[in-house]
C-alpha positions in Angstrom: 17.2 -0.7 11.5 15.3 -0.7 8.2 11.7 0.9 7.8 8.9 -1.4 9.0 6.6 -2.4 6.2 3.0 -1.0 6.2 1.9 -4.1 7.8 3.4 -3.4 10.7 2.2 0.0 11.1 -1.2 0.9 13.3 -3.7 2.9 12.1 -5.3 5.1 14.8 -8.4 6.1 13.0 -11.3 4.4 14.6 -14.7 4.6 12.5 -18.1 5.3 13.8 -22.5 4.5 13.0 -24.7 7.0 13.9 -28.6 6.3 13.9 -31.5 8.6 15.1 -33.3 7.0 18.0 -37.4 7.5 18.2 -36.4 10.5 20.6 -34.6 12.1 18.2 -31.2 11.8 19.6 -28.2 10.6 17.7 -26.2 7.8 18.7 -22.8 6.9 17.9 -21.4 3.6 18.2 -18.0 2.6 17.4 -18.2 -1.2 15.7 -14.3 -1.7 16.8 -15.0 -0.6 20.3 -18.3 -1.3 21.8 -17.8 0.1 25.3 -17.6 3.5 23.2 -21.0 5.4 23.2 -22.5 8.4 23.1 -25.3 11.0 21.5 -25.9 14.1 20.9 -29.2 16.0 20.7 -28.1 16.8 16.7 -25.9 14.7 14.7 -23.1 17.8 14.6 -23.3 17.3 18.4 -22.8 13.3 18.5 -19.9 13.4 16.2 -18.0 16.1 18.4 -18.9 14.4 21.2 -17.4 10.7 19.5 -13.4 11.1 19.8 -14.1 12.1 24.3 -16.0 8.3 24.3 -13.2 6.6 22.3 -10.4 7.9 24.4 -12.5 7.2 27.5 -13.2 3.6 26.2 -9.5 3.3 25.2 -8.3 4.2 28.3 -9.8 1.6 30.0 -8.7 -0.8 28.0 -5.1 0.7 29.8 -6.1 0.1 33.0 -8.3 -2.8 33.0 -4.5 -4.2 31.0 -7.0 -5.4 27.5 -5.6 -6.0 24.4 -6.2 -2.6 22.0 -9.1 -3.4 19.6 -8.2 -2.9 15.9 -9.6 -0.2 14.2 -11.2 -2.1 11.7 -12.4 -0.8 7.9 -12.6 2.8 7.0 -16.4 2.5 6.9 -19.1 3.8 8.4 -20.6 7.4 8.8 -17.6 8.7 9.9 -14.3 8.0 11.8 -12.7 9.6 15.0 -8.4 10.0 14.4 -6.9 9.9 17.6 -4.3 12.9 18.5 -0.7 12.2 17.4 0.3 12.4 21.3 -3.0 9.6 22.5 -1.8 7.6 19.2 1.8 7.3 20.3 0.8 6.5 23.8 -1.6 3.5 22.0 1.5 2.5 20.3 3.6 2.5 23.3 1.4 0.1 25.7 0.1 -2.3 22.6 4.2 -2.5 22.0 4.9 -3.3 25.7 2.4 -6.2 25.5 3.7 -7.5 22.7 7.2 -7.6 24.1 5.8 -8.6 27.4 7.6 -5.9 29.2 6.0 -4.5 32.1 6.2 -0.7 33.4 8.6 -1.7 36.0 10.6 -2.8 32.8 10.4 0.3 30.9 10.8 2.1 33.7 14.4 1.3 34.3 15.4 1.0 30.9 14.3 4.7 30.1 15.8 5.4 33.4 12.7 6.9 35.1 10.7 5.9 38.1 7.7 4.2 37.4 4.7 6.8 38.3 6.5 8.6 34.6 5.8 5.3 32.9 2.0 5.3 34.1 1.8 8.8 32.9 2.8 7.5 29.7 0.1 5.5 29.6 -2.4 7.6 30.7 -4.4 9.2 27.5 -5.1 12.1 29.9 -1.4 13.3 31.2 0.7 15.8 28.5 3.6 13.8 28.6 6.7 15.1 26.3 6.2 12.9 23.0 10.2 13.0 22.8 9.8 10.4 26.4 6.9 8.4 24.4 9.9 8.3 21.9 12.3 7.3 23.7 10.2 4.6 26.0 9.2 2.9 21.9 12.8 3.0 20.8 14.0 0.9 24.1 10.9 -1.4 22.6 12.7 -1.6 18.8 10.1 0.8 17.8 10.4 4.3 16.3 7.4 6.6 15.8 6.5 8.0 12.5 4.4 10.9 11.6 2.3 11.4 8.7 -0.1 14.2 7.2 -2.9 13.5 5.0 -5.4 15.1 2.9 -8.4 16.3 5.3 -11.7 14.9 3.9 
């Protein structure tokens, strides 16, 4: 199977706004994802407390079965990258939409019952990346890993 081009690929770097209210907190907003909010009584505060509202947003995206929102540009004040482990799990349901293949599906083509396929897909359960691996390879898709630069 050759590489997939960068088109193909999905980001899972989601950017963030933060403005001061006229209390003084500091709001963070994610323009991608508008059911992600939060604050913080400094702005060090709001942006540590910015990747916990994503994942929570994201996760009910998951259950409520919603199309993934798309990151969207690399601007902003500053941008929450979700953990290699919540990333692949992103990868994994967006790919099972797009192949219309349901968990009962995956389930017997990895071979598992499906309350392990639910636990793949929830952002909160460790689940072994090698079965997030294996459950995008029965999808045609193959997880890739990359390091960057810290800003």
């Amino acid at each position: 199977m050759p590489y997939p081009s960068l088109m193909s690929t999905t980001p899972f770097a989601y950017p963030y706004e933060i403005e001061q209210d006229e209390a003084g907190f500091f709001l963070v907003t994610f323009p991608s994802v508008p059911e992600a909010h939060t604050d913080g009584g400094s702005r060090e505060e709001a942006e540590a407390n910015a990747l916990d509202c994503l994942l929570a947003a994201l996760g009910g995206y998951i259950e409520l079965r919603r199309e993934l929102p798309k990151p969207g540009r690399k601007r902003g004040d500053g941008h929450a990258v979700l953990p290699p482990l919540v990333a692949a799990k992103l990868a994994l349901y967006q790919a099972m939409r797009e192949e219309g293949v349901t968990q009962v599906e995956l389930a017997r083509r990895i071979d598992r019952d499906q309350k392990d396929v639910r636990r793949l897909l929830d952002l909160d359960h460790r689940s072994h990346i090698g079965l997030v691996e294996d459950a995008l390879a029965q999808l045609g898709r193959r997880l890739v890993v990359s390091v960057e630069t810290a800003a």
